[in-house]
C-alpha positions as CSV (number, residue, x, y, z in Angstrom):
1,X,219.2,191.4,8.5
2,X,215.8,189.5,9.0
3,X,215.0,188.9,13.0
4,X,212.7,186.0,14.0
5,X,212.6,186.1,17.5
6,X,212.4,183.2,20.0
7,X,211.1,184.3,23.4
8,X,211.4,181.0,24.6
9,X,212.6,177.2,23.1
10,X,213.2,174.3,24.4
11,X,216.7,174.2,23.7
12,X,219.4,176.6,23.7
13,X,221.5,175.9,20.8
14,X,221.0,173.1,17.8
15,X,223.9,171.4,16.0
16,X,224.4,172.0,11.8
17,X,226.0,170.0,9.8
18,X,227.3,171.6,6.9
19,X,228.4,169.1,4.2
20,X,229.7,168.5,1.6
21,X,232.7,170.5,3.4
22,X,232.2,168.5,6.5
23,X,232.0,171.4,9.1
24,X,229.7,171.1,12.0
25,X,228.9,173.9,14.8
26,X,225.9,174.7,17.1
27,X,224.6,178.1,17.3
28,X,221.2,179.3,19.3
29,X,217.8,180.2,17.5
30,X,218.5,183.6,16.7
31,X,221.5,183.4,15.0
32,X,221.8,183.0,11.1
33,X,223.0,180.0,9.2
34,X,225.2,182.4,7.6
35,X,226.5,183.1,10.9
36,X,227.0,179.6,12.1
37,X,228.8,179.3,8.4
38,X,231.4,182.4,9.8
39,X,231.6,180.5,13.2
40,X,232.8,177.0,11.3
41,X,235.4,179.0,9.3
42,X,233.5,178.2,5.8
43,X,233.8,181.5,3.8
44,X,229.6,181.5,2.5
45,X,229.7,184.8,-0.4
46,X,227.8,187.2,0.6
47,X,228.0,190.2,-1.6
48,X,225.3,192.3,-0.6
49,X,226.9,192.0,3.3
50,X,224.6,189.9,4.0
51,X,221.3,191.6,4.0
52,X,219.5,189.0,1.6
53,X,219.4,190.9,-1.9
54,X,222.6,189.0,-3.5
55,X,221.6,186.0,-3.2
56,X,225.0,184.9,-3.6
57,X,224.8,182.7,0.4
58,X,222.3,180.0,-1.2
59,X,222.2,176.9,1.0
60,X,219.9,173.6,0.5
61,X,218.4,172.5,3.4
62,X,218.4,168.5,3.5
63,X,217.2,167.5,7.2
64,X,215.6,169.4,10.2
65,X,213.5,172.5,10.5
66,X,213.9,176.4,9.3
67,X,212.6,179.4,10.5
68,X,209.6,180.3,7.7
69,X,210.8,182.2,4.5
70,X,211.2,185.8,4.2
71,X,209.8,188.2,1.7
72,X,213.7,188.7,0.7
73,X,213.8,184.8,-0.1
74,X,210.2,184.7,-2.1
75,X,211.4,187.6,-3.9
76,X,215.3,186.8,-4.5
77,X,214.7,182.7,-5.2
78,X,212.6,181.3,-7.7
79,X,209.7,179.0,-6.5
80,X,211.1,175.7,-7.8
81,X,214.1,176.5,-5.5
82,X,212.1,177.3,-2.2
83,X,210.4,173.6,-3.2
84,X,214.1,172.4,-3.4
85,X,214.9,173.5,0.2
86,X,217.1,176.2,-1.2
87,X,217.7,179.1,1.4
88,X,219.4,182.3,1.8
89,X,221.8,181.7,4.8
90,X,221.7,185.4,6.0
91,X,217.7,184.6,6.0
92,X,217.6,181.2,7.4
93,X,217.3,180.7,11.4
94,X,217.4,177.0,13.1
95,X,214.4,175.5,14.7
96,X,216.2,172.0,15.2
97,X,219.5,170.1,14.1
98,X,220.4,170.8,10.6
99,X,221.8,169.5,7.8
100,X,223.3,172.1,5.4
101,X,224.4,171.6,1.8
102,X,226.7,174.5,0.4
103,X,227.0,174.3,-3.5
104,X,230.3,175.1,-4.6
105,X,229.5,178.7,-6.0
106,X,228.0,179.9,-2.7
107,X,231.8,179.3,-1.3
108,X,234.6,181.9,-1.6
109,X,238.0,181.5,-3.3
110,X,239.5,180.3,-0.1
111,X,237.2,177.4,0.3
112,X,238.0,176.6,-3.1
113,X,240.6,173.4,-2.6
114,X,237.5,171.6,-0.2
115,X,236.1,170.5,-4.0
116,X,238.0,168.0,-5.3
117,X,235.5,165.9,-7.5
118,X,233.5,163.0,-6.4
119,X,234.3,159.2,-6.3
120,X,232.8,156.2,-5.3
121,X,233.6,153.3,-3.5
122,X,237.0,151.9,-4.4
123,X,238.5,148.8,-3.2
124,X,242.0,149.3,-3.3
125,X,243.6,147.0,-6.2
126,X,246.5,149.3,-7.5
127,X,248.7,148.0,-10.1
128,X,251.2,147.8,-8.1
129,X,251.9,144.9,-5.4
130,X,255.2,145.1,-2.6
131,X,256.5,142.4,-1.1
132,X,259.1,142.2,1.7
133,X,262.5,139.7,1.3
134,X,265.7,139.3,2.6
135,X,269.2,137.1,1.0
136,X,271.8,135.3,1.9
137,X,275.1,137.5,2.0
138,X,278.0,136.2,-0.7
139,X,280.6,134.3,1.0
140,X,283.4,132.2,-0.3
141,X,281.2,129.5,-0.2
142,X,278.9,131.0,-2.6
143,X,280.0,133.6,-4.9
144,X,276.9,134.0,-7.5
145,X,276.3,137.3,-8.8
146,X,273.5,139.5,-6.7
147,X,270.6,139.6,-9.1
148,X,271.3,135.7,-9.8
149,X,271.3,134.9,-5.7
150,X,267.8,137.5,-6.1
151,X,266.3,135.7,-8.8
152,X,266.9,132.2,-7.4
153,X,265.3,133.1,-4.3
154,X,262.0,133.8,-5.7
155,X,261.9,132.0,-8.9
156,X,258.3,130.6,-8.1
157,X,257.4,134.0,-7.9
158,X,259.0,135.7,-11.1
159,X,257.6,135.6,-14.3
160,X,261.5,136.0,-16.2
161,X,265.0,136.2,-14.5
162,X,265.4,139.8,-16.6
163,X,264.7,143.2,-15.4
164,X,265.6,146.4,-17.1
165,X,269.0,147.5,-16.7
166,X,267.8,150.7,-14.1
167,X,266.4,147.7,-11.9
168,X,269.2,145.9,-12.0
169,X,271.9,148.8,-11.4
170,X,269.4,149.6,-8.2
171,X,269.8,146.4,-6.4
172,X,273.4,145.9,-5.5
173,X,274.3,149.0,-3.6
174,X,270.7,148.8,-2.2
175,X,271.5,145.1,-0.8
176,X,274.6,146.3,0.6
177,X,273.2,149.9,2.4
178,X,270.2,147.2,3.6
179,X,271.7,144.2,4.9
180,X,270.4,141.8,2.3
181,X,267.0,142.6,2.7
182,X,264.2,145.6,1.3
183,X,260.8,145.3,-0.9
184,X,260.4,144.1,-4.5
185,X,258.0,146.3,-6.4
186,X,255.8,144.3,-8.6
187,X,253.3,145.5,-11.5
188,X,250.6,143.7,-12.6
189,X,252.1,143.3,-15.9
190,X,254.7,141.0,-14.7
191,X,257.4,143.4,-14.9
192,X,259.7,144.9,-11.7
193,X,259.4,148.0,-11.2
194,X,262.1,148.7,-8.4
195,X,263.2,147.9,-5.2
196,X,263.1,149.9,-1.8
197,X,264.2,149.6,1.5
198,X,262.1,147.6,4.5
199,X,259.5,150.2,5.8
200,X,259.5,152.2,2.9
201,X,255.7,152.5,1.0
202,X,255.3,152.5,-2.6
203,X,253.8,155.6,-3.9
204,X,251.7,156.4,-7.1
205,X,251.1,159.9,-9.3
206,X,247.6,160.9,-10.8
207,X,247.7,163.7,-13.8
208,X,245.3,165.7,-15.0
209,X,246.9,168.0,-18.1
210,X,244.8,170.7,-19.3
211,X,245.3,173.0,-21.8
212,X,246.0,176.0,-19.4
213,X,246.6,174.0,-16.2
214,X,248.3,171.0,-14.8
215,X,247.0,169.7,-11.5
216,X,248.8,166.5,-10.0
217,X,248.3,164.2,-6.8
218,X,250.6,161.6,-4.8
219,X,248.8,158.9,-3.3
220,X,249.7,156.3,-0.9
221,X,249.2,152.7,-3.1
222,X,249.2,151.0,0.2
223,X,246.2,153.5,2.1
224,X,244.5,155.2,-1.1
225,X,245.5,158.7,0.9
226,X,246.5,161.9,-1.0
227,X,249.7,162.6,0.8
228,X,250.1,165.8,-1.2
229,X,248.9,167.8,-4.4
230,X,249.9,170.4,-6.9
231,X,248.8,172.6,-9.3
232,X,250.9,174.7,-11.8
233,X,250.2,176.3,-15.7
234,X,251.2,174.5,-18.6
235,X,254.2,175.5,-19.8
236,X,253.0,175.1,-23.4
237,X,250.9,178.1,-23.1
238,X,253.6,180.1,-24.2
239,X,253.6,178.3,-27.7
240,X,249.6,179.1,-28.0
241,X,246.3,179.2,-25.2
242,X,244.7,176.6,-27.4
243,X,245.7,173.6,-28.6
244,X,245.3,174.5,-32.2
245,X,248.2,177.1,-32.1
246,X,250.1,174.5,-30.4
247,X,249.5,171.7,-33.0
248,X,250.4,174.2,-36.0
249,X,253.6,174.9,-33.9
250,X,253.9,170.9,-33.6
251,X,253.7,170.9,-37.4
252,X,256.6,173.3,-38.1
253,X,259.2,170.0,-37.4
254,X,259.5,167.2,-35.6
255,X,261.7,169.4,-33.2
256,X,259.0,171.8,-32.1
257,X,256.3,168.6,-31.4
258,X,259.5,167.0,-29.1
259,X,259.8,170.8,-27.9
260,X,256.4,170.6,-26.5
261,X,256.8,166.9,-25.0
262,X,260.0,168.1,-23.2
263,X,258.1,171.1,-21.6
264,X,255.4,169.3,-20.4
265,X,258.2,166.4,-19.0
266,X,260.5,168.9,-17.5
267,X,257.4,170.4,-15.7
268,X,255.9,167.3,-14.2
269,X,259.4,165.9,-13.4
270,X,259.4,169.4,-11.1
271,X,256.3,168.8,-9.6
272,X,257.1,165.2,-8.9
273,X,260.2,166.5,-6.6
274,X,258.3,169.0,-5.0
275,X,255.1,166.9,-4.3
276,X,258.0,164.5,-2.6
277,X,260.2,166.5,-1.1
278,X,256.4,168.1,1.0
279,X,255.9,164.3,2.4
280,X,260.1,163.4,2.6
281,X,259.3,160.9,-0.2
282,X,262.1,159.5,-2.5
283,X,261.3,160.0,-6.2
284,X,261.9,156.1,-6.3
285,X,259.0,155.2,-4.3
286,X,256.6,156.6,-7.3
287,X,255.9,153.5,-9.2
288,X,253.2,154.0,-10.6
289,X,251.6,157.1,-12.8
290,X,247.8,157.9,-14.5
291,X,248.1,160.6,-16.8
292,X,244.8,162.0,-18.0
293,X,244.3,165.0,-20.8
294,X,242.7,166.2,-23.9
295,X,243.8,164.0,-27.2
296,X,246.5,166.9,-28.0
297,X,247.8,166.7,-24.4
298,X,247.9,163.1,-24.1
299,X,249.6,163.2,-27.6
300,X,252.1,165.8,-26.9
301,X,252.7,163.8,-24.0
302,X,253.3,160.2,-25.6
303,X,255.0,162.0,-28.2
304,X,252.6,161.2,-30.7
305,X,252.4,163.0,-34.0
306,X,249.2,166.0,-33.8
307,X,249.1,166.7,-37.6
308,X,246.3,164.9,-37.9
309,X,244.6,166.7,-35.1
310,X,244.4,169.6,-37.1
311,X,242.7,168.6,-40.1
312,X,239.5,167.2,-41.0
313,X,238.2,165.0,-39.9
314,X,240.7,165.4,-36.8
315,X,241.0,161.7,-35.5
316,X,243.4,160.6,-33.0
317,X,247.0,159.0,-33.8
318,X,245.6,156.5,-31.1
319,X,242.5,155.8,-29.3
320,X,243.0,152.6,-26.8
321,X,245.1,152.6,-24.2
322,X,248.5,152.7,-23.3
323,X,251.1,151.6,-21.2
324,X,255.2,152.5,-21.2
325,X,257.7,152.9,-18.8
326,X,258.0,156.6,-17.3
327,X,261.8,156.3,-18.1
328,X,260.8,156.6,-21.9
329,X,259.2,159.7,-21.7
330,X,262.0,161.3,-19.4
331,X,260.5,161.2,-15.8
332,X,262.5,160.8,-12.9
333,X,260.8,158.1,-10.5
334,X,261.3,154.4,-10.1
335,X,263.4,152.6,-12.0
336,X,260.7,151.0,-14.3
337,X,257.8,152.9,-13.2
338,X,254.8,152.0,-15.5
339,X,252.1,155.3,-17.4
340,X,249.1,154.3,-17.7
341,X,247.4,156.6,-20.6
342,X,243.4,155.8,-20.4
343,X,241.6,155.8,-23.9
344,X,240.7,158.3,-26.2
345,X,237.3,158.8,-27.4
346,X,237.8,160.7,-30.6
347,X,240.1,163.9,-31.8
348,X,238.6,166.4,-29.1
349,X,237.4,164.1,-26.7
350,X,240.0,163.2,-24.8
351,X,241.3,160.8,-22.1
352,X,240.1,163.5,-19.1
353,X,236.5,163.4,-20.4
354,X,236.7,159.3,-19.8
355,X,238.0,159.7,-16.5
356,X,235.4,162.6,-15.6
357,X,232.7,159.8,-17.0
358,X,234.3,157.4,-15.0
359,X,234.2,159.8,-11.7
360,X,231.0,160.9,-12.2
361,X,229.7,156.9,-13.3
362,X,227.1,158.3,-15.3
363,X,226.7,155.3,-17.2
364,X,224.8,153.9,-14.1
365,X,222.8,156.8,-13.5
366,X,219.0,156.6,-14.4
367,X,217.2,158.0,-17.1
368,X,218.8,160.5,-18.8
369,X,222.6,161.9,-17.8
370,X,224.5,165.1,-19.4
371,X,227.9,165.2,-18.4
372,X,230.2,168.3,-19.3
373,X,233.6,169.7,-18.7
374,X,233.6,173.5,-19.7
375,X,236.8,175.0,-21.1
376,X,238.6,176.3,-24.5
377,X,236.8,173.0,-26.1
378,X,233.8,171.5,-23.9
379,X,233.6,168.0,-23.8
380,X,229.9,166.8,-23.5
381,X,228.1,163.1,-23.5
382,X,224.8,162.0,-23.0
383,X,223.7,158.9,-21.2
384,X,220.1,157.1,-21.9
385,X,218.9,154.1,-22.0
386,X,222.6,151.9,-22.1
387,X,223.8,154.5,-24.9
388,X,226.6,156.7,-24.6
389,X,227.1,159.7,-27.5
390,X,229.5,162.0,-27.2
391,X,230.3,165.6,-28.7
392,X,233.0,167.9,-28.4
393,X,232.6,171.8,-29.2
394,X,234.3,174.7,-29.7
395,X,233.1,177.2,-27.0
396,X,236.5,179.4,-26.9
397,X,238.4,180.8,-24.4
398,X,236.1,183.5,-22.2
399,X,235.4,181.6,-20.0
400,X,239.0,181.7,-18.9
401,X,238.6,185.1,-19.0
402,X,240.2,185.6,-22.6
403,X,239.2,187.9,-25.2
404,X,237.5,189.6,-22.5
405,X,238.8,193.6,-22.4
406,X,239.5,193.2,-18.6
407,X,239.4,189.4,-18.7
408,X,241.9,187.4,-16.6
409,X,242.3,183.9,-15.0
410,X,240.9,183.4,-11.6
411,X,244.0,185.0,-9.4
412,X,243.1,187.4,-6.1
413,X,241.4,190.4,-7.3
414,X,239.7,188.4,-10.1
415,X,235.8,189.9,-10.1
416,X,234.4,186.3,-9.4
417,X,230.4,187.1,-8.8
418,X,228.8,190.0,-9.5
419,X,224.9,191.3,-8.6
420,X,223.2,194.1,-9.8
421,X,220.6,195.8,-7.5
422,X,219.4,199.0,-6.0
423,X,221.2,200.7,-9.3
424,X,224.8,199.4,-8.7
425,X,226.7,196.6,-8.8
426,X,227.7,194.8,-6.4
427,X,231.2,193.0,-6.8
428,X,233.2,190.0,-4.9
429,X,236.6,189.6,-6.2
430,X,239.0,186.1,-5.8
431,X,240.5,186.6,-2.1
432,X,238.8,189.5,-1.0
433,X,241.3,191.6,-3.2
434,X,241.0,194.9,-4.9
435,X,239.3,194.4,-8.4
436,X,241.8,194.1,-10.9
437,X,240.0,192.2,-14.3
438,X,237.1,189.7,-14.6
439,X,237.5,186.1,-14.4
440,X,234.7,183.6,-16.3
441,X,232.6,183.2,-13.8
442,X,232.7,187.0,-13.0
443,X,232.1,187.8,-16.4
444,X,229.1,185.1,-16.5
445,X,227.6,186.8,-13.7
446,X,227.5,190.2,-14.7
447,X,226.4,189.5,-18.8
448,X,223.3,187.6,-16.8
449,X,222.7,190.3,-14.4
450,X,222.7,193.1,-17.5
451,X,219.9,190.8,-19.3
452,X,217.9,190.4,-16.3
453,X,218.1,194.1,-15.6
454,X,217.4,194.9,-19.2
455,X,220.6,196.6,-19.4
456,X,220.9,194.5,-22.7
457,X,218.5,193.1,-24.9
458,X,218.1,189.6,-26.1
459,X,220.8,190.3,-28.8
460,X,223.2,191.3,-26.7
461,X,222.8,195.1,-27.6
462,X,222.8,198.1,-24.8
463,X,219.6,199.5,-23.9
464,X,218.5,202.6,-22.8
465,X,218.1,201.6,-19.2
466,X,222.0,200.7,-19.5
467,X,223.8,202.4,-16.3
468,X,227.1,203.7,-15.8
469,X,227.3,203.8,-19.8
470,X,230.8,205.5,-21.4
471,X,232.2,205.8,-25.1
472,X,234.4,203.5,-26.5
473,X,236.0,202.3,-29.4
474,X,233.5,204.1,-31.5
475,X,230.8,201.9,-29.5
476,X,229.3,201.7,-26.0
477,X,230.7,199.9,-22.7
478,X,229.9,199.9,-19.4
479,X,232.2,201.2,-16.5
480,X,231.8,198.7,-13.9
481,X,234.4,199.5,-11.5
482,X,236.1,203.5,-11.8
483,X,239.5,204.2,-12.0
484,X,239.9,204.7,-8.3
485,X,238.8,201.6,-6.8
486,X,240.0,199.3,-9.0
487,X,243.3,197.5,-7.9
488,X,245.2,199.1,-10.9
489,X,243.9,202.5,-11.1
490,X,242.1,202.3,-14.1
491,X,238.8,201.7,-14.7
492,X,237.5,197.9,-15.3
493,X,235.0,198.1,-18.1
494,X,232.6,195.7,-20.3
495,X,232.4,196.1,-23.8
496,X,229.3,194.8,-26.5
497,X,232.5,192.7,-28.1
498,X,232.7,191.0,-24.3
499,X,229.4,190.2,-24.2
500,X,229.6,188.8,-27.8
501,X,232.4,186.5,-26.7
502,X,229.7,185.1,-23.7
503,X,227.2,184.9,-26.6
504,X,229.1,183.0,-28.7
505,X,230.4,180.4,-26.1
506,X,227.3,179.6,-24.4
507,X,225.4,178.9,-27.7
508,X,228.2,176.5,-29.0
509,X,227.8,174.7,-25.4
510,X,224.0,175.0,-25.8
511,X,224.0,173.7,-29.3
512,X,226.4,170.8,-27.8
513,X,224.4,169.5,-25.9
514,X,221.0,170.1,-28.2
515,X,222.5,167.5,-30.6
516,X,223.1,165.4,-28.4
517,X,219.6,165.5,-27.4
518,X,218.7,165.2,-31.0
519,X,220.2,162.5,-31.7
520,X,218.7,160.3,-28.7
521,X,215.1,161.8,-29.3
522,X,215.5,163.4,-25.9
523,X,213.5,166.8,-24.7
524,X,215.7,168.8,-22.6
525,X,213.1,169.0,-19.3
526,X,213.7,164.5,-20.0
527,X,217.3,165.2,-18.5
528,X,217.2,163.7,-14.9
529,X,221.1,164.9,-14.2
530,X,223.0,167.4,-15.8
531,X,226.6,166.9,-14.5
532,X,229.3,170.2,-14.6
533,X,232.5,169.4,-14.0
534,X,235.8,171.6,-14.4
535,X,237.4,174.0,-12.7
536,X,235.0,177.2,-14.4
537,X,232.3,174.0,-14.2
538,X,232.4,174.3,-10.6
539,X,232.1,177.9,-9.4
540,X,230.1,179.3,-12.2
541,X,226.4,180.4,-11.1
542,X,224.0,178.1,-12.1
543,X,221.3,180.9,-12.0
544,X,223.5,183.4,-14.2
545,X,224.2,179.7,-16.9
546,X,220.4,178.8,-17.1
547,X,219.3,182.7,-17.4
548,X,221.6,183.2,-21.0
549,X,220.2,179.9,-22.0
550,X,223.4,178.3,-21.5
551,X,221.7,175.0,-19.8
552,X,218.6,174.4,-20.3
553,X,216.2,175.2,-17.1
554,X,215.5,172.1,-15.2
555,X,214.7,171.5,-11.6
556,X,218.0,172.9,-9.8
557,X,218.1,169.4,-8.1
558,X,218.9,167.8,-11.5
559,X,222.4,169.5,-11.7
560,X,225.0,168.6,-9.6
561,X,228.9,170.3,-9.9
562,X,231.6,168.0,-9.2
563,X,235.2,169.6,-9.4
564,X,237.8,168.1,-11.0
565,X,236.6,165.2,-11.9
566,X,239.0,164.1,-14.4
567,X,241.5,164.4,-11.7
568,X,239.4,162.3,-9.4
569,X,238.9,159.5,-12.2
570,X,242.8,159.8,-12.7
571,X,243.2,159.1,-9.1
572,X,240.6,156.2,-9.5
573,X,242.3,153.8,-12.2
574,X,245.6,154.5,-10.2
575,X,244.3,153.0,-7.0
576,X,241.9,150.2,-9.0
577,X,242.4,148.2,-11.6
578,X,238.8,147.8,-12.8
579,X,238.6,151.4,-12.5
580,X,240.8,151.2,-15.7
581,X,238.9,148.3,-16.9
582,X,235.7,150.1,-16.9
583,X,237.7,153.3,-18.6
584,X,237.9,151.4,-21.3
585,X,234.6,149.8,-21.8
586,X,233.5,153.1,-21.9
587,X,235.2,153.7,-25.4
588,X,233.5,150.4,-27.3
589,X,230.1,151.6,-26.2
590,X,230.7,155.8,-26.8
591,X,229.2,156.8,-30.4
592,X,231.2,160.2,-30.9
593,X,229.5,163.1,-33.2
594,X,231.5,165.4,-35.0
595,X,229.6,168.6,-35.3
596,X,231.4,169.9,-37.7
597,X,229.7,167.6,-39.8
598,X,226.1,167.4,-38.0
599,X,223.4,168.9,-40.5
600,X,221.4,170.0,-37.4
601,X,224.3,171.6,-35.7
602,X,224.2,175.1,-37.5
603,X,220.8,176.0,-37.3
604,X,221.3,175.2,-33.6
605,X,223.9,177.4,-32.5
606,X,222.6,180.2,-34.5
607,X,219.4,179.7,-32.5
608,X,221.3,179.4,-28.9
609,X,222.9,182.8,-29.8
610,X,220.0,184.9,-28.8
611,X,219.9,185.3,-25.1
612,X,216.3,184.6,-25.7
613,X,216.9,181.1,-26.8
């Protein structure tokens, strides 16, 4: 631990800020910022135990004044970072006030639910309106039926006397239980959605359906507050872990494409109860849903056919936007609830990568913007100059931790960073737990910190400065973890097939994103924001991305990692109408490029496969 001694200073203790998690604590001169990080309760990595050889506890400083930089830093951080302001917080000691960013990979697992994406400023304008009434009682005097008296009283106000059916069989007993009097829920559209009781506030449900994962959030239409959030797998996983083994499944029979719509319907109808029943909300004050996901999710969804997903040249059954009543599709909320599905920009670019466009407004970003979302199929656009051009490529799944020998999703005891130094490895695994497999960011980590080490050479191949080197499979691995520290009792190895897998999937990404360039006559060091969104998006390394040539090395002020931001643009068009206006502008102006098809796309990823690249 580095010591900069203050014999004396004017002040005893100085405040730090430490956003974006919004912590703040005051500590004295000699302590570290990774200190006053422990003393806020924000959970900084620090791998190496804080003694400054990780460098897993980087922090940007944005305002105020730092003790000088040690040797550790100058030899740990590249030069372009120290320029940045980036620090080692087991280095860095206060000399005034602070302001302290924390990038999302310097955080722990248990920090992990602080990210959330970004937004802008909204001005609430949901869909949805509420407005308060109250009748007059039947009597003998006046014996019309209850949705005539209804109607009558606010025919200056109704577009039509009709309602569906579930509205209508709500209001009677409702009028009776109330005393003549509740809320009318309106929709934009014209339509009634339902009724509730005086006092009662009229909810709304943002989706975000992933391939592996399903992450959903109830909002208050009336505050814009998320009352309460949820995550759970996709239930379709057991039918395939990509969407292509789900689509040929789809394309046994009608049956098994309704099969797939009814798991995904049956699951969010469970998470709407539970995300009520945590706030003692009825499942009729939801009256309003955004549904976000890739083309095959938002098809499986709608219950759209996918054949055509699956063959050349894979376009979607539909591309603009939709709206239908959630009773159509099964869910349980009010009465005549309305889904709003955002556009689709091609076959793989799906409705998510609009709303992370929209989260991350890119389109109003200057100069040059890349935009990703890293998964089984990474979504990737380019902004320049008032053009939009999008891609979509096939990186696979490893960086969910499949097809990786020990590979596994990010669960406690998931190797999550790794650091080689002083001839070992050094290891931090999801909740502190005993090492049990490798998640993608783990894995990421330690294929960088071979190459660096020249442990491997720029083909991926062991070298003879490999360490902890054992037989397998008729080849070479690497023991990274023995048998009787692991969490399972066997040893956690990586094989030359692992780091293959990495190869493979950053190159497809890199090559992404190089045709992109291509085709706007952009040079990569021209990108003035590279944008990384997604759950593996957010709490990858950037060093261990940019060292396999996995992003191209710019300035480390250029990339920013946002969460999940098709989540937060789900959230977005459910609180804003022009939110969903603006989603859709954003298909007329997108030019997709299939890169199946792209003459130039070939002889890139075969280039973007050497680690050298």
């Amino acid at each position: 631990m580095p010591t900069h001694p203050i014999s004396s200073y004017p002040v005893n203790e100085f405040r730090i800020d430490f956003e974006p998690v919004g912590r703040r604590v005051s500590i004295g001169p000699n302590e570290t910022l990774l200190s006053a990080a422990q003393q806020a309760g924000i959970a900084l990595t620090a791998v190496c135990g804080g003694v400054g050889v990780c460098g897993a506890c980087k922090v940007r400083l944005v305002s105020g004044e730092l003790s000088p930089f040690t040797e550790t830093e100058k030899s740990v951080l590249p030069p372009d970072a120290l320029e940045e302001g980036w620090r080692l917080a087991c280095q860095a000691f206060p000399r005034s006030d602070l302001k302290i960013e924390i990038p999302p990979e310097s955080l722990s697992s248990s920090q992990r639910l602080q990210t959330e994406g970004i937004a802008g400023d909204l001005s609430l304008s949901p869909a949805v309106t509420i407005q308060p009434f109250e009748i007059a009682k039947p009597d003998a005097s006046d014996l019309r039926a209850d949705w005539e008296r209804f109607t009558s009283t606010f025919s200056r106000t109704l577009e039509n006397d009709c309602a569906p059916l579930p509205v209508m069989s709500q209001f009677s007993n409702l009028m009776r239980d109330e005393d003549w009097q509740g809320q009318v829920i309106h929709h934009e559209n014209g339509q009634i959605v339902g009724f509730l009781p005086k006092g009662k506030a009229v909810y709304g449900l943002a989706v975000d359906i992933g391939t592996t994962k399903m992450a959903a959030y109830l909002l208050n239409l009336e505050t814009g507050e998320i009352v309460a959030r949820k995550g759970e797998m996709n239930p379709q996983i057991a039918f395939g872990e990509d969407v292509v083994a789900r689509i040929a499944y789809a394309n046994q029979g009608e049956s098994h494409r309704f099969e797939l719509q009814k798991k995904l319907t049956d699951s969010l109808n469970g998470m709407i109860r539970e995300l009520c029943y945590q706030v003692s909300v009825d499942v009729n004050q939801v009256s309003d849903l955004v549904i976000v996901g890739n083309t095959a999710m938002h098809h499986f969804f709608a219950g759209l056919p996918v054949r055509q997903l699956g063959q050349a040249p894979y376009v979607a059954a539909v591309g603009q936007a939709l709206s239908f009543p959630a009773n159509l599709v099964g869910l349980e909320t009010a009465p005549n609830a309305q889904i709003y599905l955002p556009p689709n920009i091609a076959g793989y670019v799906g409705a998510d990568h609009v709303a992370m466009l929209l989260a991350s407004d890119i389109s109003s970003l200057p100069g040059t913007a890349v935009a990703l979302d890293i998964g089984t199929n990474t979504e990737i656009s380019l902004s320049k100059d008032g053009r939009l051009v999008s891609c979509s490529c096939a990186s696979g799944p490893a960086f969910e931790g499949a097809h990786i020998h020990a590979g596994m999703r990010a669960v406690p005891g998931a190797i999550e960073r790794a650091r080689f130094f002083n001839g070992e490895w050094h290891l931090a695994t999801v909740d502190e737990e005993p090492p049990v497999g490798i998640c993608g960011s783990g894995v990421l980590d330690i294929v960088s910190e071979l190459l660096v080490s020249g442990q491997i050479d720029s083909a991926g191949r062991f070298t003879d400065r490999t360490t902890s080197r054992i037989p397998f499979k008729g080849g070479d691995a690497i023991e990274l973890v023995p048998g009787e520290r692991s969490g399972t009792g066997k040893p956690i190895i990586v094989t030359r097939q692992d780091i293959r897998e990495i190869q493979l999937a950053k190159a497809a990404i890199r090559a992404g994103v190089d045709v992109l360039l291509s085709h706007t006559n952009t040079q990569p060091e021209e990108i003035n924001h590279f944008i990384i969104a997604g759950a593996f998006g957010t709490y990858l390394s950037l060093e261990s991305a940019i060292r396999i040539g996995m992003f191209p090395d710019l300035p480390r002020k250029r990339f920013q990692q946002i969460g999940n931001a098709a989540g937060t643009g789900a959230r977005m068009m459910l609180l804003s109408m022009p939110s969903r206006r603006s989603a859709e502008k954003l298909l007329t102006r997108t030019i997709y490029i299939e890169l199946t098809t792209d003459p130039a796309f070939t002889d890139l990823y075969v280039d973007a496969i050497s680690f050298n690249s």
